[in-house]
Structure formats: structure tokens, C-alpha cells
C-alpha positions as a printed Julia matrix, in Angstrom:
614×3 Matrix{Float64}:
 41.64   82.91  -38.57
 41.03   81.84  -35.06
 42.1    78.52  -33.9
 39.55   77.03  -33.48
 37.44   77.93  -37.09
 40.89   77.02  -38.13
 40.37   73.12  -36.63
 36.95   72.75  -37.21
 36.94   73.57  -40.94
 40.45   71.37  -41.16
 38.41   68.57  -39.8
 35.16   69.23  -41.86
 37.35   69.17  -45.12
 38.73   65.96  -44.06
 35.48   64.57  -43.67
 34.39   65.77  -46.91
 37.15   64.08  -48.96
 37.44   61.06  -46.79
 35.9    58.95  -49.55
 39.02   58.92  -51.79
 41.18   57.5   -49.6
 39.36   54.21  -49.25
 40.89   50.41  -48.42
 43.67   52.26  -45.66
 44.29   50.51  -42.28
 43.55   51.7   -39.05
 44.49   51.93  -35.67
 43.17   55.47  -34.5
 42.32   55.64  -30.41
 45.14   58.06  -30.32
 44.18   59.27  -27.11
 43.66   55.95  -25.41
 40.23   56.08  -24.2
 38.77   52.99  -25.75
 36.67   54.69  -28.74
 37.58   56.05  -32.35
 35.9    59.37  -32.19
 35.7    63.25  -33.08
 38.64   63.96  -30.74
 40.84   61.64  -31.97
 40.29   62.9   -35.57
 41.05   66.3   -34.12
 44.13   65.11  -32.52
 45.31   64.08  -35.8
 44.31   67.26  -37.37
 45.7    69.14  -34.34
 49.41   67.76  -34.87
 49.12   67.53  -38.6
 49.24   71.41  -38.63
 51.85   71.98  -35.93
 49.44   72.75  -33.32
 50.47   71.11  -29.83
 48.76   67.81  -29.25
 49.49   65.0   -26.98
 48.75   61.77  -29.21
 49.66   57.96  -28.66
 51.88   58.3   -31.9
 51.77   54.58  -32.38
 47.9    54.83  -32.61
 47.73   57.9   -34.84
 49.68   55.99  -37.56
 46.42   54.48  -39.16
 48.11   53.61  -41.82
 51.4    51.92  -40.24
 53.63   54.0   -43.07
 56.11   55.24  -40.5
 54.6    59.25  -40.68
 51.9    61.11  -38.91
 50.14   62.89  -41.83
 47.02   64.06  -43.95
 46.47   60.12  -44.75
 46.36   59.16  -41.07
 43.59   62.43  -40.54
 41.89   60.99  -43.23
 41.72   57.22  -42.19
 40.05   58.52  -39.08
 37.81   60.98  -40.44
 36.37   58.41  -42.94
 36.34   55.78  -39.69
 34.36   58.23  -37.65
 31.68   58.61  -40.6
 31.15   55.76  -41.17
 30.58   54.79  -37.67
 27.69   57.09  -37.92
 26.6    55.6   -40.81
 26.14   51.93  -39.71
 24.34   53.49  -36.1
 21.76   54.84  -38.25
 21.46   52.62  -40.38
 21.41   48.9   -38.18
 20.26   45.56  -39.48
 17.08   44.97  -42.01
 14.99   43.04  -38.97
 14.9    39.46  -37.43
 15.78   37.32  -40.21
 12.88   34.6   -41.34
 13.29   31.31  -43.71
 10.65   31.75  -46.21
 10.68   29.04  -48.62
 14.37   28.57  -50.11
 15.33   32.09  -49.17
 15.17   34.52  -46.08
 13.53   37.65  -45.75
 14.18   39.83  -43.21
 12.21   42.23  -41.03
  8.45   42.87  -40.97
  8.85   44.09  -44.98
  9.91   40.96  -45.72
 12.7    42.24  -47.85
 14.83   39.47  -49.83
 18.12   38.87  -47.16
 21.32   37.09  -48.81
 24.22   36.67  -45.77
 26.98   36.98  -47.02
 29.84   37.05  -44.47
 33.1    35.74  -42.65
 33.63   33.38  -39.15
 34.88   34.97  -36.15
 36.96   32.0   -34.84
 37.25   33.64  -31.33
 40.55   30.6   -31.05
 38.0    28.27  -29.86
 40.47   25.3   -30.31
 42.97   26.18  -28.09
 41.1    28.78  -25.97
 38.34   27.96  -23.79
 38.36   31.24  -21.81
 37.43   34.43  -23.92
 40.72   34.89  -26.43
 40.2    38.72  -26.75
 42.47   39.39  -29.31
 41.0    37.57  -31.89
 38.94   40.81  -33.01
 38.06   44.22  -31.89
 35.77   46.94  -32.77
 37.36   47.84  -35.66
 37.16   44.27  -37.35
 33.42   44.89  -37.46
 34.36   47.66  -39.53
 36.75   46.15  -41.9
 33.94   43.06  -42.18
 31.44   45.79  -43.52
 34.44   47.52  -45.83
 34.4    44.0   -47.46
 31.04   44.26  -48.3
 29.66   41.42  -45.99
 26.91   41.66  -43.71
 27.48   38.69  -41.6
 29.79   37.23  -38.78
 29.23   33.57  -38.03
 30.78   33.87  -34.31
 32.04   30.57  -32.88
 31.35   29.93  -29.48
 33.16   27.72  -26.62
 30.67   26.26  -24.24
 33.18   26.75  -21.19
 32.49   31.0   -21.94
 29.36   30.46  -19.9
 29.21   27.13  -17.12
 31.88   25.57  -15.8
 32.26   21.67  -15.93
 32.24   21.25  -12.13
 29.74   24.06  -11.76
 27.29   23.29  -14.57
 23.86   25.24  -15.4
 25.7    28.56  -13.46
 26.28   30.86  -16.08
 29.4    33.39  -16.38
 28.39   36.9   -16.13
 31.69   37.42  -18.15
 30.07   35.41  -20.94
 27.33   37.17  -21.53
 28.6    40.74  -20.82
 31.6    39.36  -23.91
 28.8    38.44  -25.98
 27.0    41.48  -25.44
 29.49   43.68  -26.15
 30.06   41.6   -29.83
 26.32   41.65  -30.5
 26.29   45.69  -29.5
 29.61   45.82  -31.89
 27.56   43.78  -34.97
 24.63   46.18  -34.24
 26.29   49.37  -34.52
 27.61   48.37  -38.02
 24.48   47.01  -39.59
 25.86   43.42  -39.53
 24.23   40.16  -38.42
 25.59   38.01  -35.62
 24.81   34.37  -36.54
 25.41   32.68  -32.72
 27.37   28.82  -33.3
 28.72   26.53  -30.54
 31.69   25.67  -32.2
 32.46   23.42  -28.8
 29.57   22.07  -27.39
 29.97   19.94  -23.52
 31.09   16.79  -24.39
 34.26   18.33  -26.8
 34.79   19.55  -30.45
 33.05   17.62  -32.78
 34.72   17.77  -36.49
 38.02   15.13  -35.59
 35.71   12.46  -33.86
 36.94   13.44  -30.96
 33.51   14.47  -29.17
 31.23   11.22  -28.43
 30.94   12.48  -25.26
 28.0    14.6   -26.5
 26.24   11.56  -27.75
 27.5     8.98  -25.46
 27.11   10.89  -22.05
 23.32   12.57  -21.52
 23.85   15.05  -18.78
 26.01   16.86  -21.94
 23.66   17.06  -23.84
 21.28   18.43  -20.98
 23.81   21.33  -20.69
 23.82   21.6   -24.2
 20.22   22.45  -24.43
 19.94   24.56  -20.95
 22.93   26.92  -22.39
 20.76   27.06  -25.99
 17.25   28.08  -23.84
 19.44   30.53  -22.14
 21.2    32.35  -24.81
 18.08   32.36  -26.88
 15.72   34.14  -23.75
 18.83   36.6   -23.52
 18.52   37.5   -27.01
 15.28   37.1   -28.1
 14.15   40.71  -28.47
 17.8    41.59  -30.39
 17.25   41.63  -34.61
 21.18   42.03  -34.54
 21.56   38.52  -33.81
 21.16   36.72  -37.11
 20.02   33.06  -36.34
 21.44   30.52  -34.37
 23.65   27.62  -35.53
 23.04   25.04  -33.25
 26.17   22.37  -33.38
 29.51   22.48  -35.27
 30.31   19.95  -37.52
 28.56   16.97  -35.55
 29.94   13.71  -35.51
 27.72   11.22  -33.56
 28.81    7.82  -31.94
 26.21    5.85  -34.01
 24.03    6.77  -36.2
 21.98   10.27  -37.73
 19.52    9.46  -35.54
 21.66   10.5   -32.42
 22.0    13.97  -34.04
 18.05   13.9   -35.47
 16.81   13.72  -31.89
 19.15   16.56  -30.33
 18.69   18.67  -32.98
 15.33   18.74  -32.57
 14.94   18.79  -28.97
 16.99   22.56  -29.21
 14.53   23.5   -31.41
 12.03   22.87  -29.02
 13.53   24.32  -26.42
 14.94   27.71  -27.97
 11.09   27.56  -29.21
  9.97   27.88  -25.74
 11.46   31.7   -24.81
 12.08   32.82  -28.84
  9.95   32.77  -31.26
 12.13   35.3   -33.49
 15.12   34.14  -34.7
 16.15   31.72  -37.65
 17.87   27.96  -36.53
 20.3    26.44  -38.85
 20.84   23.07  -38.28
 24.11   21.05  -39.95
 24.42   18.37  -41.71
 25.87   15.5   -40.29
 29.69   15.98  -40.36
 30.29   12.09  -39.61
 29.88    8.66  -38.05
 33.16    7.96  -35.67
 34.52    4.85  -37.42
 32.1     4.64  -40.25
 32.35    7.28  -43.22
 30.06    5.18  -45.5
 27.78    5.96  -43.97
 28.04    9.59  -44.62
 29.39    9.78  -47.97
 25.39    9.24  -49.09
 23.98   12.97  -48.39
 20.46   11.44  -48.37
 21.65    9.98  -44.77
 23.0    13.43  -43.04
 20.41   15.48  -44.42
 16.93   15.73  -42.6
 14.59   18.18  -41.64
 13.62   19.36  -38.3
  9.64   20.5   -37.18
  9.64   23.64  -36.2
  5.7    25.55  -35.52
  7.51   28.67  -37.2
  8.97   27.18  -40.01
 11.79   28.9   -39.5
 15.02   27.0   -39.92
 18.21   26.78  -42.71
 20.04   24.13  -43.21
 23.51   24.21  -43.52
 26.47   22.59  -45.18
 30.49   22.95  -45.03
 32.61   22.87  -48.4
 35.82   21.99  -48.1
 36.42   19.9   -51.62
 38.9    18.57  -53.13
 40.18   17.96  -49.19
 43.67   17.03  -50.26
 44.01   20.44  -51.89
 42.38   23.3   -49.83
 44.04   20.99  -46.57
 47.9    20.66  -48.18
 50.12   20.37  -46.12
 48.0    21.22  -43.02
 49.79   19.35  -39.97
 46.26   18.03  -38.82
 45.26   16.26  -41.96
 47.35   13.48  -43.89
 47.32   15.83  -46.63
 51.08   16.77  -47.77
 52.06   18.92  -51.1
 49.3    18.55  -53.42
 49.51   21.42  -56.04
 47.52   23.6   -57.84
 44.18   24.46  -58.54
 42.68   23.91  -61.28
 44.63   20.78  -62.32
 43.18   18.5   -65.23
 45.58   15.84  -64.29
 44.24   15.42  -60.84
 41.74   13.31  -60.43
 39.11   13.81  -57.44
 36.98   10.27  -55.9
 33.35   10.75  -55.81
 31.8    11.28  -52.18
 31.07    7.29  -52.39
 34.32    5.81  -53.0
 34.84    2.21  -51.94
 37.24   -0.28  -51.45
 36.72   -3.03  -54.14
 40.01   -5.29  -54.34
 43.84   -5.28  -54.16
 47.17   -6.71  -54.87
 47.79   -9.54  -52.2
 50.52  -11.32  -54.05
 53.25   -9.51  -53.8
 56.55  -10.12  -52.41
 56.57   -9.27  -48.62
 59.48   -7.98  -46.13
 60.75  -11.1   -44.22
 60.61  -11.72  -40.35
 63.26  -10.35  -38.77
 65.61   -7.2   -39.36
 66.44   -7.26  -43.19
 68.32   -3.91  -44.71
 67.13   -1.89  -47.79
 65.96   -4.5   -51.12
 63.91   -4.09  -54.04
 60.49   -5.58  -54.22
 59.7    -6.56  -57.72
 54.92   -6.21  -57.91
 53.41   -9.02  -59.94
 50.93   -7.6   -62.8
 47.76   -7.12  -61.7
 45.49   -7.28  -65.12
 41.61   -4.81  -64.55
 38.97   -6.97  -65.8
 36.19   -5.59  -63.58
 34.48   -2.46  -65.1
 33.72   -0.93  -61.68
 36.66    0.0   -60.99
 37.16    3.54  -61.79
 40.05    4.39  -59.52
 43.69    2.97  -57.95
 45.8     4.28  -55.47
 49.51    3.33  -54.04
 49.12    1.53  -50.55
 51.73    0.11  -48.43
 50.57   -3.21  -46.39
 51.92   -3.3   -42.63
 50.06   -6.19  -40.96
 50.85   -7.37  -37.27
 53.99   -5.26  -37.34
 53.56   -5.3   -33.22
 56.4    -4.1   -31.55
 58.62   -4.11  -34.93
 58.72   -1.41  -37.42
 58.71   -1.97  -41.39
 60.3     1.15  -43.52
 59.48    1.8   -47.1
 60.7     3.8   -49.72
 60.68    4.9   -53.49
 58.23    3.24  -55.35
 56.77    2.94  -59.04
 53.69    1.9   -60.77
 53.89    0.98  -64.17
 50.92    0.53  -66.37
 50.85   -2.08  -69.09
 48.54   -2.75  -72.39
 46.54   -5.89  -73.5
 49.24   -7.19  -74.78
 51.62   -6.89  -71.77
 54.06   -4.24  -72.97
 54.75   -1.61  -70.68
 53.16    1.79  -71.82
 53.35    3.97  -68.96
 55.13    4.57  -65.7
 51.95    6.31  -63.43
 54.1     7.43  -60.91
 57.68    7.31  -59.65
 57.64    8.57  -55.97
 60.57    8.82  -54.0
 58.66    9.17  -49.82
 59.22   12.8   -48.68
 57.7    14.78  -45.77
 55.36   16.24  -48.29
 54.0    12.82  -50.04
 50.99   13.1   -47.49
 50.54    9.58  -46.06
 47.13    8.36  -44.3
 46.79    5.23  -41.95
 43.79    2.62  -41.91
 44.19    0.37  -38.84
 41.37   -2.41  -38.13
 41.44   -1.9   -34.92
 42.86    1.31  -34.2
 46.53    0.38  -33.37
 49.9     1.31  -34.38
 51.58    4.34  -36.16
 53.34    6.33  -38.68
 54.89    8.73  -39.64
 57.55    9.56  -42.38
 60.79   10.03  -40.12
 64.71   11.13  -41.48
 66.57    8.58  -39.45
 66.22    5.66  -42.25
 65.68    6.01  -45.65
 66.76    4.56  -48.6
 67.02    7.51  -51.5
 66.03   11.29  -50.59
 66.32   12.44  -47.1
 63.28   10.34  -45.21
 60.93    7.4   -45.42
 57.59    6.32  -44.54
 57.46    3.77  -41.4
 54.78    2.14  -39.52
 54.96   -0.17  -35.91
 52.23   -1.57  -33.66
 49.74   -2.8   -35.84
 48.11   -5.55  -34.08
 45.75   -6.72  -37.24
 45.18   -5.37  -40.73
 46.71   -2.0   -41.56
 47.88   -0.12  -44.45
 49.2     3.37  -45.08
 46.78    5.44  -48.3
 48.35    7.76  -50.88
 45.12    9.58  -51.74
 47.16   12.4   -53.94
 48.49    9.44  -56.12
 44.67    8.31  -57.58
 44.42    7.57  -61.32
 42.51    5.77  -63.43
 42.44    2.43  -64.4
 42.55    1.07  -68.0
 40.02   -1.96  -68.9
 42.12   -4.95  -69.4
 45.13   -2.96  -68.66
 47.92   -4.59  -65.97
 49.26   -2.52  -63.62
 52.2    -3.24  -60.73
 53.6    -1.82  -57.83
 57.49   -2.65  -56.89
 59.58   -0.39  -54.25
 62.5    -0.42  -51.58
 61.49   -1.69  -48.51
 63.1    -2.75  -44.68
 62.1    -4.23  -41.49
 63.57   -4.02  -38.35
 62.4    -6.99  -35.33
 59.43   -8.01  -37.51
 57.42  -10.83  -35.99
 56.9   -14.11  -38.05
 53.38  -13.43  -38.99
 54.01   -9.95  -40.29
 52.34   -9.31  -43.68
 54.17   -6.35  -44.96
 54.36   -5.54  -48.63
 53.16   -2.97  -51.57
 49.97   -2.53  -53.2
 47.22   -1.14  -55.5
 43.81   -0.91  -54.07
 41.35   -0.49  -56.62
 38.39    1.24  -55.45
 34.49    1.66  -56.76
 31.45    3.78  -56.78
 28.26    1.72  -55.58
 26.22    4.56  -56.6
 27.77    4.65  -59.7
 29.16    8.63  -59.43
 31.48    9.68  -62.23
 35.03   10.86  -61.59
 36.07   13.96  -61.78
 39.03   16.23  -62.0
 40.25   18.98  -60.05
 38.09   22.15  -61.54
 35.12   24.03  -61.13
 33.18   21.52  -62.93
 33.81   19.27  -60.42
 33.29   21.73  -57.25
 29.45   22.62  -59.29
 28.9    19.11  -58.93
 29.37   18.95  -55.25
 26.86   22.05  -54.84
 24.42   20.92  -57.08
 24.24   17.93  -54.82
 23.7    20.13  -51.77
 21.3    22.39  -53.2
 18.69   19.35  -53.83
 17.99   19.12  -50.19
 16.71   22.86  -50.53
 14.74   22.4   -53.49
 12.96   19.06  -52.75
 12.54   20.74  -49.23
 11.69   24.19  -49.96
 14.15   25.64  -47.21
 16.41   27.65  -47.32
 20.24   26.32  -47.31
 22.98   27.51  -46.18
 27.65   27.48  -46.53
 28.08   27.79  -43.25
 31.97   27.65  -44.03
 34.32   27.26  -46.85
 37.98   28.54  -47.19
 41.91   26.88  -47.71
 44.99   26.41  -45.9
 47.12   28.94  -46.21
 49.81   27.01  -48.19
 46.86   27.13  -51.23
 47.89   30.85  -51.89
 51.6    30.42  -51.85
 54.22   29.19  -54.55
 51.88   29.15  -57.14
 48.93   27.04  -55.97
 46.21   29.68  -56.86
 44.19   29.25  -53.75
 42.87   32.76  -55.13
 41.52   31.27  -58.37
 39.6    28.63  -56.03
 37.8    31.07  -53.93
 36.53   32.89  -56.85
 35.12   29.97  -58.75
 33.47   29.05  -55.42
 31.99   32.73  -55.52
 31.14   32.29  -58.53
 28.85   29.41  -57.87
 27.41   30.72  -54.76
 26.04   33.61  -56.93
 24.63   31.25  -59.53
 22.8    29.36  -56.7
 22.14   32.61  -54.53
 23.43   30.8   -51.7
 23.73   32.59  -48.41
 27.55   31.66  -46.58
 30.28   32.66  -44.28
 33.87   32.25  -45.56
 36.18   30.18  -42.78
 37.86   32.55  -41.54
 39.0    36.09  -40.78
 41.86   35.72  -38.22
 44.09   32.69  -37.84
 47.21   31.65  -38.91
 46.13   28.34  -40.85
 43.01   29.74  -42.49
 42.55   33.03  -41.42
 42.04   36.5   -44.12
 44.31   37.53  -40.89
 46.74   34.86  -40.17
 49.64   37.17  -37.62
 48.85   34.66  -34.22
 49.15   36.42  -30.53
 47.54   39.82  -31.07
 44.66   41.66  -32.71
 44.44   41.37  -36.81
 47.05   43.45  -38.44
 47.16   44.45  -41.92
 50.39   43.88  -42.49
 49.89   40.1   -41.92
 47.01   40.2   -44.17
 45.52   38.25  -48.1
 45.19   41.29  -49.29
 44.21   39.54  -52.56
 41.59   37.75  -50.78
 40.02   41.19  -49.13
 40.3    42.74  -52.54
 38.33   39.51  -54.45
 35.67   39.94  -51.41
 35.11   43.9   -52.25
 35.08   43.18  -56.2
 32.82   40.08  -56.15
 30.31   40.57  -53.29
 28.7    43.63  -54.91
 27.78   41.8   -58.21
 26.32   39.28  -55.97
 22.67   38.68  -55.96
């Protein structure tokens, strides 16, 4: 047999049995020149049956086993097809809101996204991070069974802040080359400013969008612009106008620039779907957002062709554990009947002010003995542990292992609620009045264990929150508080002591516990807006920190029941996210995604569950 017959039919057997070798990594541009194609497969096929072949070895390992063999062949073979595949087969067609579902393409035909963020390292990139994802990730998206990429975008891609309205060419030829990628594998490219001029919005850390108006000029010039450059491409999915936005004021800040981008994008497109957030916050004022009937509103649009969006990231102190951004430390498992979640309105009603306090001074370690503190107000439906460190100034107070014990009508002692000795993990929150002081819980002092919880430079009110300690309160139970405590230079009119804050609902919302009845309940909520509306609505992110799928926490179980619930509602949604270390399906930081650093059982839930979906 010649040589060649002998290569081609090698290769056209490996292409015909590709399909059993399914779910392998690859890597695959064994001859370096940029693209997976027929001569690499060849290549592989070449050396595989002794035949002389110069290959980058490293690259012809698809499988990163440690061998050069059939497998590898096969990866590529079954790459290579199904690049073909996805060229032929592209996206359905522009995608269109009609009434609480989308449609896509002149057919009309019934369009669920269902689909992963492309973080691009927005936070702590704002030039193009290019090893976030390649090529191939477009492929392993679609081997998922996902047909969406919610890609966030840095505003500093494109203009300058001392050369605004001057777009990058390196921008849009980046962004060009993604929306080329999503096109040649049938996928949808749903366009977000994740960081819009003025900073990232989600912390509270971006009132310059709202306070300054030349940002929010840019803002709107860089939206006209991307939608006239892509207003003729189907492969672009919608676009997803602000991140997370958390105004300076009030909803109205964000109703009026939401729908002055819809004008404008209006103006040069008259194709593609908008999807415009809820309001992620109020700097300094969460009541005001904890009522959904005040961040939701609609926008007018002449097309009528907008989704609405919503994040899910509930119960926070779970799918956040441990994360060093939050004040969320260990918080266990999921599901966990013992755990009780606050409803979205929870409110301070009353606490215990009578306790005995740290004197002035510097004072080592003593034991605070609470008073009894008897619930005769039925609104109170939850209590929390809260330390009190008023006017600490340039003193520090220091406190340690507590316990709150729970007591019946009659005054006998029934239960202890919780004996908590302050670690690193106890996941500490602090509420200033006016924004001053700190804490922290530091090794240097302590009283049992190896660390305490401190605070210093309060100027006015202040307390530190335990918001994993909640329970319920018993009507016409008592209930104290008593714990080690220290201070070290306080000032005379220091008021530093423990406490229970008991807390209400003013809309009267039940509590519930940490299960899927209680994650239903926070969908149900979202999905009214859609149905009173008749629009379509969309989970533009949901996902955990990675600690939720180690030791035991079930982080899997979590994702699924949220699956599960998205296909009950038939809600379209992009999971947060597919590389990064604290989130990420991906999480290996510094270079492209690699499956060795990979939640496998996360990719494997995604290809058993999104097929079922409707």
C-alpha cells in the first residue's frame, strides 16, 4: 500500500470512530501555525505509525497522558469535525424578545440561552488579558451543550481616559476575532460592559458613573459604536448594557441611563436584543433595594425588544464562604435545615443595650456576664450575635468566645444557641454610622483559640454582624449574650459591649432555611416581573466560590437544584464563570484553561442536565 492511501485511509478511519472517544482534552496545533486542522491530524497519524514527522510533541498530547498515541489522533480528528460542523451550521438568526420568551431568526423558532461568562479578568485587567480563553474554549462551551457566552467587557479595551471617544483598533479587531470564534461554533455572543467609565459597579465602588456626566457620555458613545459595528452580525446575541449597577441615589439614576442607551443603540441597530439589569444597589442604602418592586422597571423600546435580567447569588453567606472579598467565613453545607436564611427585607428592630461594657482604659481579658433579654414582640422573627464598638477612636477593643443561651417562660435555661470561640473563619461584617474605623480578626491577642475579633477608629455608632449565627426567636422566650472581652487605650465615652439584635420583616416575608425551597422562592419572586410584564427575563449570572465544592459542602448539589428550577421556569442564563480561580469551571490563574485544573463534576452536570432542558 502506498504511503499515502496508507495516511489518508488512517486518517479517514479516525474520523469515522472519532465519536467514541468523546469528553478528551485538547491541545492539538502540533505544527504551530495558529489553527487545529487536517495537517495536524495527519501529523498525529503520521508519527502514530512510525512515519517521520516533525510535531510540537507538547501540542500533540491532546490528552496530557504523557504518550503520543491513537487517543491523541483521535482527539484531533473529532476536533477537526466538529469544527466543520459548527461552520455549517452557525447561529439560528438575530435573537428577538417576543412576549416572555425569544425567538430567533426570521422563523421565529423558540431560542432558550443557555450558556457560561467569559470573564476576560476584567477586575484586574484593563488591557485585553488574552489568556483567559482561546479558540478551543468555544469548543469545549459547545461540548457542554451551551449555546451562549456572556463576554464581559472593560471599557478601557476601546478609549482611553485621557483620550476619550478615540477608539482602539486593538479593541475591536479582539472583539472581532471572539465574535468570528462564537460564529464559527454556532454560539451566541451576548456583549456586557462589565466596567463601564466611571469604575466597576457591584462593590459600590463606581458613583463616578452616576455622579460625573461626561462618564456616562462615554458610556453611551462606546454603546452607539459597538452596536453600528455589529449591527449586521446574528452571532452577537444581545447586548447587556451595565453590570451589576449601583447608583449614588436612587433607581431613577439608573432608569434614565438605561434608557437613553436604548435610544441610542436604537439609532444605528435595529437588530439585536437589550437586556437591561436590575438594580444591583443604592451606595449606603440597601433598603431600598431589598423591595424588587423598586429595581425592577421597564424600558420603551419602538422594537420591543429587550430582556430583563437578574443575578442569583442566594444564600450569600454560602455560595460566598470564605471568599476574601465578602465578610463571609466557613459557612457549611448545602442543603442545611438548621440554617436559617433572612428574607430579602430584613430589618433592624431592637437590641440588647444593657449589658455590661469594657471600661475606659486598657483592661486585660474578663468575662462579661448578658442580662436576659425576654421576646415579647411577635415581629421579630430573627436574632443574631453583634459586638458593640462605639467611639473606640484611636483605641482598640478585642473580643472573644461568646455564648447565647436561650431560656423558657419560666426562666430556666433550655438551650445554649451557640458557643463560638472567634476564628479566622467565623466571618465577621462591620456597620459603621459614618463610615469609620476597622476590623479584622488578628492572632496577636486572643483569649482561647488562636485569634480574636478587634475593632479601632469608630468615631460614632458601630458594631461588628455575625450573619452565619441567625436563629429564631421564641415568643416570650429570654435570651442573653455574655463573652470575653479587652480594651486597650479606650476613650471615656467608649460604648463597647455584646449584643443580640433582633431583626424584622416589614413586608411580613417568612423565613426560610437553607434548601431548594427556599432558592424557588427567590425565583418565583423574579419571575413576576416577566409575567406581569410579558418580557422575557433573564440569569444573567449565578455560580459559588470555589470553597462550596470542597470538604464536603456540596456546591454540586446547589447548582443542580438551581438547574433544576431554571428548567421548571424555562429561564434563559449564563453560569458565572468558566475560567477563574474563585469561581471559575477553570480556576488554574496565569495561562489559558487547562483541564487538569478543571470541576470536572461541574462540566459533567452541564452535559447531563442541559439536554433535558427545555
Amino acid at each position: 500500500m502506498k504511503l499515502r492511501t496508507r495516511l489518508s485511509f488512517f486518517f479517514f478511519a479516525v474520523c469515522f470512530i472519532f465519536s467514541a472517544y468523546s469528553g478528551l482534552s485538547l491541545t492539538g496545533d502540533v505544527n504551530n501555525s495558529g489553527d487545529i486542522d487536517i495537517i495536524d491530524a495527519l501529523l498525529v497519524a503520521q508519527y502514530c505509525v512510525g512515519l517521520p514527522a516533525e510535531i510540537n510533541t507538547n501540542a500533540a498530547d491532546a490528552n496530557c497522558d504523557g504518550t503520543i498515541d491513537i487517543i491523541d489522533a483521535l482527539n484531533i480528528a473529532k476536533y477537526f469535525v466538529g469544527l466543520l460542523d459548527s461552520l455549517c451550521s452557525g447561529t439560528g438568526g438575530f435573537v428577538h424578545a417576543r412576549g416572555e420568551g425569544l425567538v430567533a431568526g426570521e422563523s421565529e423558532t423558540p431560542l432558550y440561552l443557555r450558556g457560561v461568562c467569559f470573564g476576560n479578568e476584567v477586575w484586574t485587567h484593563d488591557t485585553i488579558y488574552t489568556l483567559d480563553h482561546s479558540e478551543l474554549d468555544f469548543q469545549r462551551v459547545k461540548d457542554m451543550g451551551m449555546n451562549t457566552i456572556r463576554f464581559y467587557l472593560h471599557y478601557r479595551y476601546f478609549e482611553d481616559d485621557d483620550n476619550p471617544y478615540v477608539y482602539k483598533q486593538s479593541g475591536w479587531d479582539w472583539l472581532d476575532q471572539n465574535v468570528n470564534w462564537a460564529k464559527n461554533y454556532g454560539l451566541y455572543l451576548i456583549l456586557n460592559i462589565h466596567i463601564p467609565q466611571g469604575g466597576f459597579q457591584s462593590e459600590g465602588g463606581g458613583t463616578d458613573l452616576w455622579d460625573i456626566p461626561e462618564n456616562r457620555d462615554r458610556l453611551t458613545a462606546l454603546w452607539k459604536a459597538i452596536a453600528e459595528r455589529y449591527a449586521q452580525e446574528p452571532a452577537v446575541g444581545g447586548y447587556d448594557l451595565v453590570n451589576e449597577p449601583v447608583v449614588s441615589t436612587g433607581v431613577e439614576q439608573w432608569k434614565s441611563l438605561a434608557q437613553r442607551l436604548v435610544d441610542e443603540i436604537r439609532t444605528v441597530d435595529r437588530n439585536h436584543l437589550i437586556i437591561v439589569e436590575q438594580l444591583c444597589g443604592v451606595k449606603n442604602n440597601p433598603s431600598l433595594t431589598a423591595d424588587p418592586e423598586y429595581s425592577w422597571f421597564l424600558v420603551n423600546d419602538p422594537d420591543q425588544n429587550v430582556m430583563y435580567d437578574f443575578h442569583f447569588y442566594e444564600p450569600m453567606e454560602y455560595t460566598y464562604q470564605n471568599a476574601p472579598w465578602t465578610p463571609f467565613g466557613e459557612a457549611g453545607t448545602y442543603p442545611d435545615e438548621t440554617r436559617v436564611v433572612p428574607p430579602g427585607d430584613i430589618t433592624y428592630a431592637e437590641g440588647i443595650y444593657n449589658n455590661p461594657a469594657v471600661p475606659a482604659g486598657t483592661s486585660d481579658w474578663a468575662y462579661y456576664e448578658g442580662v436576659k433579654f425576654k421576646v415579647m414582640d411577635t415581629s421579630f422573627i430573627l436574632a443574631k450575635p453583634v459586638t458593640i464598638a462605639q467611639r473606640v477612636d484611636s483605641g482598640t477593643v478585642y473580643f472573644d468566645n461568646f455564648t447565647i443561651k436561650e431560656y423558657d417562660e419560666s426562666g430556666q435555661l433550655v438551650d445554649t444557641i451557640w458557643s463560638h470561640d472567634i476564628e479566622p473563619s467565623s466571618g465577621v461584617g462591620l456597620w459603621s454610622e459614618n463610615e469609620s474605623g476597622r476590623s479584622g480578626i488578628g492572632s496577636s491577642v486572643y483569649h482561647t483559640g488562636t485569634s480574636a475579633l478587634y475593632v479601632t477608629g469608630t468615631t460614632a455608632n458601630a458594631v461588628c454582624y455575625f450573619n452565619s449565627l441567625y436563629f429564631e426567636p421564641e415568643q416570650d422566650y429570654s435570651y442573653s449574650i455574655s463573652g470575653w472581652a479587652r480594651g486597650v487605650d479606650l476613650p471615656s465615652g467608649a460604648s463597647c459591649s455584646f449584643s443580640i439584635e433582633f431583626d424584622t420583616s416589614p413586608s411580613g416575608q417568612p423565613v426560610y432555611h437553607r434548601n431548594k425551597a427556599y432558592l424557588e422562592s427567590i425565583f418565583k419572586s423574579r419571575m413576576q416581573f416577566g409575567l406581569e410584564n410579558k418580557v422575557p427575563v433573564n440569569l444573567g449570572e449565578f455560580g459559588l466560590y470555589r470553597d462550596c465544592f470542597t470538604d464536603g459542602r456540596n456546591g454540586i448539589q446547589w447548582v443542580n437544584d438551581v438547574l433544576d428550577i431554571i428548567g421548571h421556569y424555562q429561564l434563559n442564563f449564563t453560569y458565572h464563570c468558566y475560567h477563574q480561580y474563585p469561581m471559575g469551571i477553570y480556576y488554574n490563574d496565569g495561562s489559558l484553561p487547562d483541564p487538569r485544573q478543571c470541576n470536572q463534576e461541574l462540566v459533567t452536570l452541564f452535559k447531563n442536565t442541559l439536554p433535558d432542558l427545555p
